[in-house]
C-alpha positions in Angstrom: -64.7 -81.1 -128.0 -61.5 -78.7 -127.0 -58.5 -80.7 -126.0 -55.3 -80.9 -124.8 -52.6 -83.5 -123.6 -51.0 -83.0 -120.6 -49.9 -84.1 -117.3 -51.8 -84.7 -113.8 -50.5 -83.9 -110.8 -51.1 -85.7 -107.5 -53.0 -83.7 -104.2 -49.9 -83.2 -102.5 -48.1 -81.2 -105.5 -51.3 -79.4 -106.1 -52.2 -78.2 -102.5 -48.6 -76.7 -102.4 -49.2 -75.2 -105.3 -52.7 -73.9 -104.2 -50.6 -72.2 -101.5 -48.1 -70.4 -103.7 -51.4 -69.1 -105.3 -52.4 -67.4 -102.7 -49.2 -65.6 -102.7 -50.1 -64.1 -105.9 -53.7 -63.3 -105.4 -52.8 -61.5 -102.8 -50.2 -59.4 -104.8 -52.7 -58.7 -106.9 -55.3 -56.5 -108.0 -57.1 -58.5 -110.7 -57.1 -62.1 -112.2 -58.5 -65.7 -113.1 -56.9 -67.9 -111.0 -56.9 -71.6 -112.2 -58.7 -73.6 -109.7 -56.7 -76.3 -107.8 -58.4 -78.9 -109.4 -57.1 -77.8 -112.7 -53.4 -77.3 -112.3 -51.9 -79.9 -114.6 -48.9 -79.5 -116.9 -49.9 -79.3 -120.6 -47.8 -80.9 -123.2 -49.6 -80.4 -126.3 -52.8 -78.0 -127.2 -54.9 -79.3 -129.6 -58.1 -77.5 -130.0 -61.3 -78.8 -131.0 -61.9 -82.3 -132.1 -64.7 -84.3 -133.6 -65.1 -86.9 -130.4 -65.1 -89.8 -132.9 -61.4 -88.6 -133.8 -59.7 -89.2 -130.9 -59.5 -92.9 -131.0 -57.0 -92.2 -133.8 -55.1 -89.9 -131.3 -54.8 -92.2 -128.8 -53.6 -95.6 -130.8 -50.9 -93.2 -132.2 -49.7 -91.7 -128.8 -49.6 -95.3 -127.5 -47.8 -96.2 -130.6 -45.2 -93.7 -130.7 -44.7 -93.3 -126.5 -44.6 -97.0 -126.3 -40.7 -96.7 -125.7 -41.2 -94.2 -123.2 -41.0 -94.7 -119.3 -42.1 -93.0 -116.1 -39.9 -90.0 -115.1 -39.9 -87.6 -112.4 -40.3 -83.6 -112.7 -39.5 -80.7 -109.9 -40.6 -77.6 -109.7 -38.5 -74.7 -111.3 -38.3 -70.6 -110.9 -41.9 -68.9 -111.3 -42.5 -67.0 -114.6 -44.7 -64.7 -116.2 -46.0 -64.1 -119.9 -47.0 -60.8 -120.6 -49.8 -60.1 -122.4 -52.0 -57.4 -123.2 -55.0 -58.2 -121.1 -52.6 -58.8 -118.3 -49.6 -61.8 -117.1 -50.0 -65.1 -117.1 -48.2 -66.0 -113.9 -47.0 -69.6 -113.7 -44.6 -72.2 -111.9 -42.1 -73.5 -114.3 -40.8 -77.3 -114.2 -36.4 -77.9 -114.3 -35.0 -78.5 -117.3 -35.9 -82.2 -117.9 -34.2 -84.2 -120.9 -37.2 -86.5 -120.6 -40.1 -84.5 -120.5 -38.6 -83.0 -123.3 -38.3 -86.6 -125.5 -42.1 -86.6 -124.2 -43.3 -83.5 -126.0 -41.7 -84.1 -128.9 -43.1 -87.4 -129.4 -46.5 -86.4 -128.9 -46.3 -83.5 -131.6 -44.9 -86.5 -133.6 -48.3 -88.3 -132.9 -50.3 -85.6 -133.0 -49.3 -84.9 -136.1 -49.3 -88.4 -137.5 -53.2 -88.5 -135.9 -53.3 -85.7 -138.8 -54.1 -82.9 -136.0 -52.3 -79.4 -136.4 -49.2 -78.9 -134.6 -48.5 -76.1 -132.5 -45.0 -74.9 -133.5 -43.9 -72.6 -130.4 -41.4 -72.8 -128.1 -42.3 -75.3 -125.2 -41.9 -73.8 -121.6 -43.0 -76.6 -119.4 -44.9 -74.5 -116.5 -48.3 -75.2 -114.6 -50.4 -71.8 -114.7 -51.6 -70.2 -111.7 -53.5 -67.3 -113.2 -54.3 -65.3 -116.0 -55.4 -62.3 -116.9 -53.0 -60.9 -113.8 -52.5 -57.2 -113.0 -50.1 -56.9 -110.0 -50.6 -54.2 -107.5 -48.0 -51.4 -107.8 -46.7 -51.7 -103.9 -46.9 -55.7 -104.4 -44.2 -57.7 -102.3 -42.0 -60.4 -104.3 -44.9 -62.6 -105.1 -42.1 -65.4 -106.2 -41.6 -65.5 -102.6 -42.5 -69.1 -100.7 -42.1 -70.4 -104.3 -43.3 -74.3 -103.7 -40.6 -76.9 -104.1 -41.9 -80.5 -105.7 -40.7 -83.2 -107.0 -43.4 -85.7 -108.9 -42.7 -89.2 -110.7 -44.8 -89.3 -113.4 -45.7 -92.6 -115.3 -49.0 -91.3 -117.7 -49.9 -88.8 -119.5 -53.5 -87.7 -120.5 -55.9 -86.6 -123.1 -58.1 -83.8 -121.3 -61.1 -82.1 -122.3 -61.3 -78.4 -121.8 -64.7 -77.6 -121.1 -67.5 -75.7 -118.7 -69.2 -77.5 -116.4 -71.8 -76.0 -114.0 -70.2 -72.7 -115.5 -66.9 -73.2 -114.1 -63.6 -73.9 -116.7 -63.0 -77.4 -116.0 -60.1 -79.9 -117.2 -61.9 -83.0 -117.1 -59.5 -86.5 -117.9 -60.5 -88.3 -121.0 -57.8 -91.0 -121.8 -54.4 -92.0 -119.5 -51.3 -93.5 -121.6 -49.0 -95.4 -119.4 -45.1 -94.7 -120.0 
């Protein structure tokens, strides 16, 4: 199974989001645009997984975010990354000292769970769409940017997967800060 670790959000954050969206669709000429059911923000990719491997996953992200507590995130300035089949266009999240302690705790884990580490620079951002080519005469599509504020108190092991041919994100295991 693919995986990943990551964040939920609640309705509210993700309907405002959903809105913003729209902004960008229709600045567009082309895209795939994450459905609203799977905005998240990711922490950690993983890849694929043997299913009866993940137990050892989860008893060392408990273990080493055990000292960890809830902590609220806001929405930042929209980005893209470009790339050759097109921009990823996403929502970034404000500099956050402890979402930061977060992710580097969970590649600690990760890594002690004896799963590769993804050594990149970490952006924290929720993606609205890949794949994006922007129409030449677009407006400002970072207009009516959302503004959010979240307390967050889990994070989560998801699956990436298809269900009923449709990418979904579906929750596996919640770790409470």
């Amino acid at each position: 199974m693919r995986i990943f670790i990551g964040i939920q959000l609640n309705e509210e954050v993700k309907h405002s989001l959903a809105i913003f969206q729209s902004h960008i669709k229709s600045a567009s000429i082309k895209g795939n645009f994450s459905r609203k059911e799977n905005f998240h923000l990711t922490i950690c990719f993983i890849g694929e997984v043997e299913e009866g491997k993940l137990v050892h996953l989860e008893e060392q992200l408990r273990k080493t975010l055990s000292d960890c507590s809830s902590f609220r995130i806001e929405s930042g300035n929209p980005g893209v990354f470009e790339k050759k089949s097109g921009m990823i266009a996403w929502v970034g999240i404000k500099e956050n000292f402890k979402l930061e302690e977060i992710y580097k705790k969970t590649k600690q884990a990760i890594a002690a769970a004896k799963f590769p580490v993804e050594e990149r620079d970490y952006i924290p951002h929720i993606t609205m769409g890949r794949k994006i080519r922007f129409a030449e005469n677009a407006k400002d599509w970072t207009n009516n940017m959302p503004t959010f504020s979240e307390m967050i108190d889990a994070i989560t092991i998801f699956q990436s997967h298809q269900v009923n041919g449709l990418l979904t994100y579906t929750p596996l295991i919640e770790i409470k800060l």
